[in-house]
C-alpha positions as CSV (number, residue, x, y, z in Angstrom):
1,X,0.0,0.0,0.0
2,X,1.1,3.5,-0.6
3,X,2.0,5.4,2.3
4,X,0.1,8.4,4.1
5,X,2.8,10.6,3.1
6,X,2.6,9.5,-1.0
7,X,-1.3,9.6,-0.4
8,X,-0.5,12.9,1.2
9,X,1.5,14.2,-2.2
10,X,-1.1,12.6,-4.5
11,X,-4.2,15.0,-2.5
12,X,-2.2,18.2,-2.8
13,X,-1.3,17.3,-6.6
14,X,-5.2,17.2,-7.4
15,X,-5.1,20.4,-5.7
16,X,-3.0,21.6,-7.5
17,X,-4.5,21.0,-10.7
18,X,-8.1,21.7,-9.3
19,X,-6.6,25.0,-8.4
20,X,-5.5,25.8,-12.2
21,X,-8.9,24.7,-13.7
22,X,-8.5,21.1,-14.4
23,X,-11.2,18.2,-13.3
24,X,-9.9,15.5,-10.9
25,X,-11.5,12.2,-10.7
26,X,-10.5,9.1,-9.1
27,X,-10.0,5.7,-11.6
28,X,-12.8,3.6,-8.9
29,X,-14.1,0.2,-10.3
30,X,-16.7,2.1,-11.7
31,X,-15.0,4.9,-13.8
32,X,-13.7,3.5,-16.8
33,X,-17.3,1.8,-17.7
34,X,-19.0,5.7,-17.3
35,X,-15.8,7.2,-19.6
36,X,-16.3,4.4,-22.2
37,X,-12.5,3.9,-21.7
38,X,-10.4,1.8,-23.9
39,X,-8.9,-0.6,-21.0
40,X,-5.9,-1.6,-22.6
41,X,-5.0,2.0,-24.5
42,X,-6.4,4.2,-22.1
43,X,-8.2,6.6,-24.0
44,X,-12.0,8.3,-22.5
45,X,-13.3,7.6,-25.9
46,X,-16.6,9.0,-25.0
47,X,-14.5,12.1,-24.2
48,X,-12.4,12.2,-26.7
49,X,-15.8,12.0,-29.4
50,X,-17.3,15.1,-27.5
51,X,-13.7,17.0,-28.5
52,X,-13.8,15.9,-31.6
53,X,-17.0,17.2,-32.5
54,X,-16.6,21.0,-30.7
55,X,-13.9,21.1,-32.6
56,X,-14.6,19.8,-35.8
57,X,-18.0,21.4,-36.6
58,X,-17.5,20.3,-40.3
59,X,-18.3,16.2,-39.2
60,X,-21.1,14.2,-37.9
61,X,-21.4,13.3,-35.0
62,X,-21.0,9.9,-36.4
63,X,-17.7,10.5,-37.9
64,X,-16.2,12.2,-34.4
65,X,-17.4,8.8,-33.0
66,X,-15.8,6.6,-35.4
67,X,-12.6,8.5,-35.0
68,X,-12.5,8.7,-31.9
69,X,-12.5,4.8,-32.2
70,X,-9.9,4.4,-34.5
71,X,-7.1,6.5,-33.1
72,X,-6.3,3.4,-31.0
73,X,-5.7,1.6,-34.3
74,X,-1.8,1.8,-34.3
75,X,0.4,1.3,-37.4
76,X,3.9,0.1,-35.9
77,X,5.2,-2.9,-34.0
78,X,7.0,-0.5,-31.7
79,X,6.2,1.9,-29.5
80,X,8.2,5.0,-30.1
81,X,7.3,4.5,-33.9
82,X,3.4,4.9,-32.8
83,X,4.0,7.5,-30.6
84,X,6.4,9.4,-33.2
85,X,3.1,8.6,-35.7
86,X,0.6,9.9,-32.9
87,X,2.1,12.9,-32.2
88,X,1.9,13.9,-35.7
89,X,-1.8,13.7,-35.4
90,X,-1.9,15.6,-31.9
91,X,-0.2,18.6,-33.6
92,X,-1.8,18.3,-37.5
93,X,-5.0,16.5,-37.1
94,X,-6.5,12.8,-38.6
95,X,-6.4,12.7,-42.2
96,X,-10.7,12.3,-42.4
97,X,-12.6,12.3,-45.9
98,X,-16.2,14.0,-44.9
99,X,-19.4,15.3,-46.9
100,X,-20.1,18.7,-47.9
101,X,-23.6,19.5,-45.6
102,X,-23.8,22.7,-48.2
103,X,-22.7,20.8,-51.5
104,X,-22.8,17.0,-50.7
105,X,-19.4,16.2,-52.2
106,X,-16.9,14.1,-50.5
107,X,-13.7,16.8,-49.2
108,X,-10.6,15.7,-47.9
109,X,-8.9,17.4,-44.8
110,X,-7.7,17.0,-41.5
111,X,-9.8,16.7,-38.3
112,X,-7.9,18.3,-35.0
113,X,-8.1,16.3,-31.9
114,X,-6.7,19.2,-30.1
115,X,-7.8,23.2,-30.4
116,X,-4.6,24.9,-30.1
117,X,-6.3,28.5,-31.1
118,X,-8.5,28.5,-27.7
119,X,-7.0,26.2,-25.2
120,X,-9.5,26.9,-22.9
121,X,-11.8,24.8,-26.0
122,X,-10.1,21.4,-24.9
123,X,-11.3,19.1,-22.0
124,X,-8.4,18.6,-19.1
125,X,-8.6,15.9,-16.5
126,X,-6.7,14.3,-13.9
127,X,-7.2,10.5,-12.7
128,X,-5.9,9.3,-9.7
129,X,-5.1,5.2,-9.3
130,X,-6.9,4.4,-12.8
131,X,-6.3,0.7,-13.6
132,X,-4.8,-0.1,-16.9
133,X,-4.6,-3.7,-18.5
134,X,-2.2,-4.7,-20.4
135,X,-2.2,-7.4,-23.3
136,X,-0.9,-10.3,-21.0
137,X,-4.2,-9.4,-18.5
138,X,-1.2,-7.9,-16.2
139,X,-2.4,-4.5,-14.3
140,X,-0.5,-0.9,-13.9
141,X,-1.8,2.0,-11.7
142,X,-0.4,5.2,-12.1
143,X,-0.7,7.7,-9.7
144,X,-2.2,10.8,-11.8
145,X,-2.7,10.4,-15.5
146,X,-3.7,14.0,-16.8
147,X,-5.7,13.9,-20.3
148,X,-6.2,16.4,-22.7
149,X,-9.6,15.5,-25.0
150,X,-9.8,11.9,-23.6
151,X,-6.3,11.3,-24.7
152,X,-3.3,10.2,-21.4
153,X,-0.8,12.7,-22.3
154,X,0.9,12.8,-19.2
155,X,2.0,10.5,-17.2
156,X,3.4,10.9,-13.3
157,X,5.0,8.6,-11.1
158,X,4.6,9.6,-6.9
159,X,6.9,8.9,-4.2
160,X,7.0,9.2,-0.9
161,X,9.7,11.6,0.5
162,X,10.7,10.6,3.5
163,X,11.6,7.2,2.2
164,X,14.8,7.6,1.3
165,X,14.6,3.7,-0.6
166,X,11.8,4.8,-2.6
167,X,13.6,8.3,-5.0
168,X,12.8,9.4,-8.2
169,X,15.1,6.6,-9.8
170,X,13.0,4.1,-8.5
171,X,9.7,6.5,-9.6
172,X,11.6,6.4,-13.2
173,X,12.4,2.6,-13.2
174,X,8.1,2.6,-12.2
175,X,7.1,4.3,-15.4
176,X,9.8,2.2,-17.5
177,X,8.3,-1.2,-15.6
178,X,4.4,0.5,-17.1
179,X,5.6,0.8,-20.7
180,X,6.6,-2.9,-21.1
181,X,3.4,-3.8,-19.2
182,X,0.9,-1.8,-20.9
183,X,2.5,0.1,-23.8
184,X,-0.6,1.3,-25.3
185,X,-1.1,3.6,-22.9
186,X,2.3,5.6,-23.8
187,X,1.1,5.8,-27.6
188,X,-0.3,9.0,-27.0
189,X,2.4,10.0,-24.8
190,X,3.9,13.8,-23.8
191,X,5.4,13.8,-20.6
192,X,6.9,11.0,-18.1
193,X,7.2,12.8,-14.6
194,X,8.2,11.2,-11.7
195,X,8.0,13.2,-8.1
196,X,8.1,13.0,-4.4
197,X,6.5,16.5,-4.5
198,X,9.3,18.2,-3.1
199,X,11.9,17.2,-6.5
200,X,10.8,16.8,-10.1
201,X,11.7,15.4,-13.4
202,X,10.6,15.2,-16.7
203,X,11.4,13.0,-19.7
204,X,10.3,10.9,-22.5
205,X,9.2,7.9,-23.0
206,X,12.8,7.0,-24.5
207,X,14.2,8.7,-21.3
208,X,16.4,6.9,-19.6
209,X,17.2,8.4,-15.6
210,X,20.0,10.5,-16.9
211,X,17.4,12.3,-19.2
212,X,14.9,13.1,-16.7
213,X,16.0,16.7,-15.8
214,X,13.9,19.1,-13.2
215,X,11.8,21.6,-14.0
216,X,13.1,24.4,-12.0
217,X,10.2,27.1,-11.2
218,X,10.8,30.9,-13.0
219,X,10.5,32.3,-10.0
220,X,13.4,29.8,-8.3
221,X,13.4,27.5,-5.8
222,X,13.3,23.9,-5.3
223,X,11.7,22.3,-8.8
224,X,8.4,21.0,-6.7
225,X,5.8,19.1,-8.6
226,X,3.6,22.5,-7.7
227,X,5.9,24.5,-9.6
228,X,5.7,21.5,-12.6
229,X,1.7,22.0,-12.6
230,X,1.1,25.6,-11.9
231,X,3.8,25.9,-15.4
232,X,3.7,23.6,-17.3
233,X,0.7,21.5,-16.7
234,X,-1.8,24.5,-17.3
235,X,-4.2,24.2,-20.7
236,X,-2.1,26.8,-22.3
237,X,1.5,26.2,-21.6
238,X,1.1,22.1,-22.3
239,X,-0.3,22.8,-25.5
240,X,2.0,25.3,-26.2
241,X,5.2,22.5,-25.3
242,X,3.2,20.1,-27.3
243,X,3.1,21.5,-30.3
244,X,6.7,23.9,-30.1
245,X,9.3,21.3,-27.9
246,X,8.9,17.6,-28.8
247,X,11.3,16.2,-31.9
248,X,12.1,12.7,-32.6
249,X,15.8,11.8,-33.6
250,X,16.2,8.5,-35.6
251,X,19.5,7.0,-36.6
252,X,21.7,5.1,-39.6
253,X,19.9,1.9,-38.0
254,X,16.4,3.0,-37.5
255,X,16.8,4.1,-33.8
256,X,14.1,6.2,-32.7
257,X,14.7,9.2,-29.8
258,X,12.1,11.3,-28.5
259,X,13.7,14.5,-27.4
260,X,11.8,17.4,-25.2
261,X,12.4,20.8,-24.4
262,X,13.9,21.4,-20.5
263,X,12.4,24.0,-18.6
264,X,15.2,27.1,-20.1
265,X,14.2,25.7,-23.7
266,X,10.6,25.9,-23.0
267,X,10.8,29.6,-21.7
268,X,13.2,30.5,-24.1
269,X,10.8,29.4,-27.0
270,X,8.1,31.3,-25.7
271,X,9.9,34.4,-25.3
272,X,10.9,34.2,-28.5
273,X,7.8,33.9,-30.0
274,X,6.3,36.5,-27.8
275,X,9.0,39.2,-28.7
276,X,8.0,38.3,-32.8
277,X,4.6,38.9,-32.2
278,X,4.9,42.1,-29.9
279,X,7.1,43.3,-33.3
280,X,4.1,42.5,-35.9
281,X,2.3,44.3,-33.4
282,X,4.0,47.6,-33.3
283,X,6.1,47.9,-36.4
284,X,9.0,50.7,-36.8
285,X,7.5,53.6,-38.4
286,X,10.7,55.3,-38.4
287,X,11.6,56.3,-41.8
């Protein structure tokens, strides 16, 4: 059983994200049957349909239903190659052929699983202890899975801090231990984080424990799983990281690496892009 002080870090992290807008729920018995959740690739179909049609107003509801279905239809025997393929359709959409409601002709185009105009248009949600079967009828529960439109995009790993035989390295060998077990889940994979609430550290899901770095807060300080949330687990900034600070790496022989931003690549990103757009705003009209 956990302990009262990783139950205690697990309450204050659903705080945490309660306290920047995002729904918590708890993965009971009864939760993935309510959520219509795939049980073996993880995804809140039921949820991710609903997205699908805010965001798509173009398809049926019929067609946001179907594809919601088939995202879980993987085309590689590995996982980083799915995952490399599903982040493409996170940040350009599902190829989709649809009917014209004005002209009845068949158009082709790309339906977005994720609004990344109006974050606020997307539907955030935290579970706690949701049960995840994997294809050999073995279990993993991870402490907080956060999804973005029905899809587990991140994934954290919780330990207590005062046991000094349980530290992040054995929070990182967890989530390692989960992708051989169930690696559906990771398909639609961001973010591995592993935390005793007082240190973080994020990586892929090629990271091995010398590429989990911390997130170290802007305003300093320890890098605390609050500060992780708070920055970079809001609607806006993850989006923003998912689309601007993921790249995959392969190799002569086909190796695949998943590479994301660290906390200084993040910020430095956004300040770049922020300084571009202040210039469109207010052009020199010296001259």
């Amino acid at each position: 059983m956990a302990s009262i002080t990783e139950q205690a870090v697990e309450n204050e992290a659903l705080e945490y994200f309660r306290s920047i807008g995002t729904d918590a729920a708890v993965g009971h018995p009864g939760f993935p049957d309510v959520e219509r959740m795939d049980r073996a690739f993880g995804v809140l179909t039921a949820r991710l349909a609903g997205a699908i049609t805010q965001i798509n107003p173009s398809l049926t509801r019929i067609e946001c239903e179907t594809l919601a279905l088939s995202v879980g239809h993987t085309p590689a025997p590995s996982l980083i190659e799915n995952n490399r393929w599903f982040h493409d359709l996170l940040t350009n959409g599902v190829p989709v052929e649809y009917k014209d409601p004005n002209t009845g002709e068949m158009r082709g185009g790309r339906a977005r699983l994720i609004d990344f105009d109006n974050p606020a248009n997307n539907d955030f949600l935290v579970v706690r202890q949701l049960t995840i079967t994997g294809a050999d009828g073995k279990t993993i529960r991870p402490d907080l899975v956060l999804y973005v439109n029905g899809l587990p995009l991140v994934v954290i790993e919780l330990k207590d801090p005062a046991n000094t035989a349980a530290d992040l390295n054995v929070a990182i060998d967890q989530l390692g231990r989960y992708k051989t077990i169930a690696p559906d889940l990771f398909v639609p994979n961001l973010l591995l984080v592993a935390s005793d609430g007082l240190l973080t550290r994020v990586g892929s899901i090629t990271s091995g424990r010398q590429r989990f770095t911390p997130w170290w807060p802007a305003s300093g300080g320890e890098p605390t799983l609050e500060a992780l949330i708070r920055e970079l687990l809001n609607p806006a900034a993850l989006l923003d990281y998912l689309r601007s600070c993921v790249a995959f790496e392969e190799d002569e022989r086909g190796n695949i690496v998943k590479k994301v931003a660290g906390y200084h690549q993040f910020r430095a990103v956004r300040k770049a892009r922020a300084s571009v757009i202040g210039a469109i705003k207010t052009p020199d009209r010296q001259g």
